[in-house]
C-alpha positions in Angstrom: -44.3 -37.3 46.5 -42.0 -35.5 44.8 -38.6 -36.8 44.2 -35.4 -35.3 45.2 -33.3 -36.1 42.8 -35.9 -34.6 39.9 -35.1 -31.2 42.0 -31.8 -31.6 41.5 -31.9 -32.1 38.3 -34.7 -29.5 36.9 -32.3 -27.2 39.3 -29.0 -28.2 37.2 -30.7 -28.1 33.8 -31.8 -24.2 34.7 -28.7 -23.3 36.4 -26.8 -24.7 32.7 -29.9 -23.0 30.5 -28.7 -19.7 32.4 -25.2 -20.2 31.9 -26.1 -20.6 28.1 -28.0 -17.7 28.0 -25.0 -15.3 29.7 -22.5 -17.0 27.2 -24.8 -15.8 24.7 -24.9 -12.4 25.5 -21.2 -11.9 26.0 -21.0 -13.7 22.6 -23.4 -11.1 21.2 -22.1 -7.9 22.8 -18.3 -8.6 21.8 -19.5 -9.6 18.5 -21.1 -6.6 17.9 -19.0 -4.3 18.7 -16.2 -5.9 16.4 -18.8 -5.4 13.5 -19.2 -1.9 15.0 -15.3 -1.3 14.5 -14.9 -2.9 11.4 -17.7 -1.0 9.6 -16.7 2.8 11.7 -13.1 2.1 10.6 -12.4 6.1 11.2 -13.4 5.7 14.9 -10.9 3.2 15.2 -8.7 5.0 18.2 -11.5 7.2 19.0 -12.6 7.8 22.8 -16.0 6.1 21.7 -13.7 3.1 20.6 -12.4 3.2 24.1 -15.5 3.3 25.6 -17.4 0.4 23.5 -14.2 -1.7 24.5 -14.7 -0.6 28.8 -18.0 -1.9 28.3 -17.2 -5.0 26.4 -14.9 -5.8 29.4 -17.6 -5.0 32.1 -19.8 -7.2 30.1 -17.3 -10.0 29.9 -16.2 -9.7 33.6 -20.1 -9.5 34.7 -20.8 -12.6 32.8 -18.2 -14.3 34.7 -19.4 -13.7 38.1 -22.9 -14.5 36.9 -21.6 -17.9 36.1 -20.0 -18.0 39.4 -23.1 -16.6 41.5 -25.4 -19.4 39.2 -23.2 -22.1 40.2 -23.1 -21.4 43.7 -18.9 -21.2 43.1 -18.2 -18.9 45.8 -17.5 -21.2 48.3 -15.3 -23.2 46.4 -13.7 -20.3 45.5 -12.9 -19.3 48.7 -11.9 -22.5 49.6 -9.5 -23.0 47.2 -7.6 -20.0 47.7 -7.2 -20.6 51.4 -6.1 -24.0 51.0 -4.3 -26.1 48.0 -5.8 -29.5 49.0 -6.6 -31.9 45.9 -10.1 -31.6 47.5 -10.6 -28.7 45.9 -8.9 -28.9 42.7 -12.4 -28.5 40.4 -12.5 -25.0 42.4 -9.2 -24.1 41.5 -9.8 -25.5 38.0 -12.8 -22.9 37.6 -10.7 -20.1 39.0 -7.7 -20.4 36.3 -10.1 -20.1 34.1 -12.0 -17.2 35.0 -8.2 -15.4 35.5 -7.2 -16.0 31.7 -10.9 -15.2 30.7 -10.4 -11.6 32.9 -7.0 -11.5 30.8 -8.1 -11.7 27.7 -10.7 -9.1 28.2 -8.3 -6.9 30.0 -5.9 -7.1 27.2 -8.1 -6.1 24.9 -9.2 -3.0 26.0 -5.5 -2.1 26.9 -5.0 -2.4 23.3 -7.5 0.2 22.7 -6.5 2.1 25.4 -2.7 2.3 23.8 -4.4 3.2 20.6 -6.1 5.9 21.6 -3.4 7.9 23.4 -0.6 7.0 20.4 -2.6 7.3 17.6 -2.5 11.0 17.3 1.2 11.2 17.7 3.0 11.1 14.3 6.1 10.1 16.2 5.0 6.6 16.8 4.7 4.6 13.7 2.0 1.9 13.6 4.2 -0.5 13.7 5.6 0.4 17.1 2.1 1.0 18.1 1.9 -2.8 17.4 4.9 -3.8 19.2 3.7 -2.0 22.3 0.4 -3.7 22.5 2.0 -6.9 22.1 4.5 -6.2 25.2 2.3 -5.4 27.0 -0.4 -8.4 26.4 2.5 -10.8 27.2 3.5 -9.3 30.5 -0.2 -9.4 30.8 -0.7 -13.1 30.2 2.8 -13.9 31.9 1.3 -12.5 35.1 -2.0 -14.1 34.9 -0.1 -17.7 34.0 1.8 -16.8 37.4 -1.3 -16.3 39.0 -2.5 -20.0 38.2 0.6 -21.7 38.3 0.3 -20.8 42.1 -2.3 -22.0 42.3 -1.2 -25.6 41.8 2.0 -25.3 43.8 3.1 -24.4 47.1 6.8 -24.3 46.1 6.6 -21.5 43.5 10.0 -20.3 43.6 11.7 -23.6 43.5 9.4 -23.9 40.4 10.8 -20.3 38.7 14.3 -21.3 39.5 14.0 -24.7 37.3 12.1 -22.2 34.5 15.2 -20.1 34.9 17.6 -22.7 33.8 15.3 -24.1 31.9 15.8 -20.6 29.9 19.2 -20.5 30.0 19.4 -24.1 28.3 16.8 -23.1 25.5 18.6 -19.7 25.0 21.8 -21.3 24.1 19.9 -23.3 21.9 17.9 -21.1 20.2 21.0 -18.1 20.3 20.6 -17.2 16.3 16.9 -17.2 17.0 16.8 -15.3 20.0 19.5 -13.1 18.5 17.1 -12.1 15.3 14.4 -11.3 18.1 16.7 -8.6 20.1 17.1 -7.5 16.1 13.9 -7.3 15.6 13.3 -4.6 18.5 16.4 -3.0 17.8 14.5 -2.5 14.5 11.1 -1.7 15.3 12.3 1.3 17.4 15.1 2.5 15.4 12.7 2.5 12.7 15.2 2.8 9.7 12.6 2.2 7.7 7.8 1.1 7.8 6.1 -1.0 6.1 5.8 0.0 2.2 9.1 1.9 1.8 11.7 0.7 -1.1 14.6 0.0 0.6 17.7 -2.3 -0.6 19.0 -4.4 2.1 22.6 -6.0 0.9 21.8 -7.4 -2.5 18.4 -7.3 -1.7 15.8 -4.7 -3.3 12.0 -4.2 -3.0 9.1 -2.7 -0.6 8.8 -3.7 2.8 5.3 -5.6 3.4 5.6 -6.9 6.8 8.1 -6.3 10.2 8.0 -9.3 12.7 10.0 -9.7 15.8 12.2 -12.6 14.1 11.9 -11.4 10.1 11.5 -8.8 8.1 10.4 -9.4 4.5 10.2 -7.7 0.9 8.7 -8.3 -2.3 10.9 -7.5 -5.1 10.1 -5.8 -8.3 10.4 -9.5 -9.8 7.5 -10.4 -7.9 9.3 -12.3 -5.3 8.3 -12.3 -1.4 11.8 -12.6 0.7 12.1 -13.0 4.4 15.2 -11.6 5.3 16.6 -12.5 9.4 16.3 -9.5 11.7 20.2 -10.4 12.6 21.3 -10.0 9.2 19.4 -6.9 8.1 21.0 -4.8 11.1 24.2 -6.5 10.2 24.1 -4.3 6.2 23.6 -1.2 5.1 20.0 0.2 4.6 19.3 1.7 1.9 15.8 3.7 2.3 15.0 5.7 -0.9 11.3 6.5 0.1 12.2 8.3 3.7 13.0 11.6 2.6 10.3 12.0 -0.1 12.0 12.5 -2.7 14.7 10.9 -4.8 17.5 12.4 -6.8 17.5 10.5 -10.3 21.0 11.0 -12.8 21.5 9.5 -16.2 24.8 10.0 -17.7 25.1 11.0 -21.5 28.3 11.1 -23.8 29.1 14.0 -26.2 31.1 14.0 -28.7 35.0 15.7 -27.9 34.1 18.2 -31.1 31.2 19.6 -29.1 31.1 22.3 -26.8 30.6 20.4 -23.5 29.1 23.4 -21.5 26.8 24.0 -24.8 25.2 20.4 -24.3 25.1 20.6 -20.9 23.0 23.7 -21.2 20.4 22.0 -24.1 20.2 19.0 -21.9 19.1 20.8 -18.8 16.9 23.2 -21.4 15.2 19.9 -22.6 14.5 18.0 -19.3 13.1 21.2 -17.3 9.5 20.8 -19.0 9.2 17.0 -18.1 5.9 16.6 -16.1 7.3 13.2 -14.5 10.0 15.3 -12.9 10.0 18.3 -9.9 10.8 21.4 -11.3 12.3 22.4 -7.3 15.1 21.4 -6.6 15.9 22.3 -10.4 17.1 19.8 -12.5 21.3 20.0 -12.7 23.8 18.8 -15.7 27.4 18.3 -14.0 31.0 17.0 -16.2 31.4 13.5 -14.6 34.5 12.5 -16.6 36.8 12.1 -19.9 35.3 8.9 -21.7 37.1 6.7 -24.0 34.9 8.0 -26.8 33.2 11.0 -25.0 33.2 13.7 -22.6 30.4 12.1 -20.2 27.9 14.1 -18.4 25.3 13.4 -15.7 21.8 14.3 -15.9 20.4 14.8 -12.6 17.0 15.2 -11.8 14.4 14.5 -8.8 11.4 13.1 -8.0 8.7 12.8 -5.2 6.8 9.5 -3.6 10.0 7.8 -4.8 9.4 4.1 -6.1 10.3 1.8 -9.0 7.9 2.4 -11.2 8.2 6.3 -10.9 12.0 6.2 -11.1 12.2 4.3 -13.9 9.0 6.5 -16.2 11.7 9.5 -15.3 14.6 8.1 -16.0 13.1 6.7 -19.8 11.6 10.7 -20.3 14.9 12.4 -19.7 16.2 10.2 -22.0 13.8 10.4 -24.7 14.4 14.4 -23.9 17.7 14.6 -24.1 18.5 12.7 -27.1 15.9 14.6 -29.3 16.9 17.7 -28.3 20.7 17.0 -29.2 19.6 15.6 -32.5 17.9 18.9 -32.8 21.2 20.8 -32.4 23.4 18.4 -34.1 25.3 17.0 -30.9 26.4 13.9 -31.7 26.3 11.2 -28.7 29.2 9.1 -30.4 29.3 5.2 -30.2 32.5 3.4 -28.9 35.4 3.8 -30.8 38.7 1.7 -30.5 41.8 2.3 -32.8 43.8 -1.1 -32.8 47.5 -1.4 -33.5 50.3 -4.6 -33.6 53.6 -4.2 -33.0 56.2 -5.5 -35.9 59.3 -8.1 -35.1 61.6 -4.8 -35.5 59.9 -3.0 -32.4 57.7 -0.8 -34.8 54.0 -0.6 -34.7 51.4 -1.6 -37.7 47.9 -1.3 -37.8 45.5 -4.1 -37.4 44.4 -5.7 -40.5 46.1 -3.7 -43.0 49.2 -4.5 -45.4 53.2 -5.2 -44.4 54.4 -1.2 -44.1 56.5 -0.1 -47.1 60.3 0.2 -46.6 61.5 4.2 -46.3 62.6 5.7 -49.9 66.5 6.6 -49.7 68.2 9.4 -50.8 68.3 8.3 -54.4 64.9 7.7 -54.8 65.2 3.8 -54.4 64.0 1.8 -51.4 66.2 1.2 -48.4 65.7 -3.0 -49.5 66.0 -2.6 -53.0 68.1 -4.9 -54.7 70.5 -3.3 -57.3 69.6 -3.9 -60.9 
């Protein structure tokens, strides 16, 4: 006689050996095709991309009504949905989860979807690319969470209205916060600068390495990683010397006043127009900045492309070099600082620093004006 509970059970342990075995295979096909995209990395927003993704999404959502069909679920289902007894509460269980599992597929392939149709567009930086997707997975996931919270509750806008104040409260806690997020996307579309330009932010200098909705942060040339609040870069000025492509370089040189200063302003542009670490378009200028105390200073001014540190600072140490052996080729002299220093005397006149009491004015007679009568 065969038992009924044995049924039962042989019937369970299939029903969960064919649950594995669908697991597995959605497992295995969404595995695969991350390998696939991380090995083709120049089919990453290609339509094939888009289509591996569809399928991965079919596959997922297939798997899930497998599981459902296996486990006999649709009556529960149906069940639950028309009625929000505690009776069925495992049914409603199941379908929460089978909602955020249909999300998380879904969100994925919207991801690839928004890749695809921006990623040829040299308007839209990868950054806001980023930003896009991530919108979009949280109204996304904010709908599904919806979705299940209904499910639970009969009284769902008396529940919204408490999330609402809730809010409020949570936003007037968390104002500075909330504050460097509105930053943050006034940022990201504004785009005043991406991710690897050399910017200075306030006091702060260095390459941008990642944008977040809350932070933005920079290494420094000294090595240092600093996360700067979205609220208080918008509040500076923004420097961005790697925009434009190219960066205008000057270094200022003193010649002596004997010197003809349009004569070394000609040798110094002479010397740095040969200079491979400097572009020869827009030529190189030499401009009068001002009278020194010691010199007639000039300003070397030069440009240079892909603008960073490392770059600006090789130019600025060749034009330099340049310039000072081509004026000690010519005999300019680039004169050091010179100070004449002077006292002033008890009787109002001056005397000069360091050196003897002045001598008293010879009269008319040959003597001196204190001489004593002999």
């Amino acid at each position: 006689m065969v038992d009924p509970l044995a049924v039962v059970e042989m019937t369970t342990a299939s029903r969960a050996l064919m649950t594995l075995l669908v697991v597995g295979i959605v497992v295995a096909v969404r595995y695969g095709a991350r390998r696939w995209r991380r090995r083709d990395g120049a089919a990453e927003r290609s339509a094939a991309t888009v289509a591996l993704s569809a399928g991965v999404t079919l596959t997922t959502a297939a798997g899930i009504v497998a599981v459902v069909l296996l486990w006999d679920l649709i009556g529960p289902l149906q069940r639950s949905y028309r009625s929000l007894g505690l009776e069925d509460l495992a049914g409603r269980l199941l379908l929460s989860v089978v909602i955020l599992a249909a999300t998380y597929a879904l969100t994925g392939f919207v991801g690839r979807v928004i890749g695809e149709f921006t990623g040829k567009r040299s308007t839209i930086s990868e950054h806001q690319r980023e930003i896009v997707y991530r919108l979009t997975q949280v109204t996304l996931y904010t709908l599904a969470l919806l979705v299940v919270v209904g499910l639970f509750t009969r009284n769902l806008g008396s529940l919204l209205v408490g999330a609402g104040f809730l809010g409020i409260v949570v936003g007037m806690a968390a104002r500075q916060t909330l504050g460097a997020v509105l930053a943050g996307f006034v940022l990201m579309f504004s785009r005043p600068f991406e991710i690897g330009d050399w910017v200075e932010i306030g006091d702060r200098e260095g390459i941008v390495t990642d944008i977040t909705i809350v932070t933005t942060r920079i290494q420094t040339f000294d090595g240092e990683y600093v996360m700067l609040p979205n609220d208080e870069v918008s509040g500076q000025p923004i420097i961005n010397r790697t925009r434009k492509g190219r960066l205008r370089i000057e270094v200022e040189v003193g010649v002596d006043y004997d010197n003809d200063p349009e004569r070394a302003a000609e040798i110094a542009r002479d010397a740095v127009r040969g200079l491979d670490e400097v572009l020869q378009v827009p030529t190189p200028q030499v401009v009068g900045k001002r009278f020194g105390d010691s010199a007639i200073v000039l300003g070397v001014r030069v440009w240079i492309d892909n603008p960073s540190a490392r770059r600006m600072w090789r130019a600025r140490t060749a034009v330099i070099e340049a310039v000072t052996d081509a004026y000690g080729a010519e005999g300019i002299k680039i004169p050091f600082p010179q100070r004449e220093l002077m006292g002033r005397t008890e009787e109002g006149g001056f005397a000069i620093a360091g050196g003897d009491r002045p001598e008293p004015a010879p009269t008319p007679d040959g003597g001196g004006s204190g001489d004593a009568d002999d």
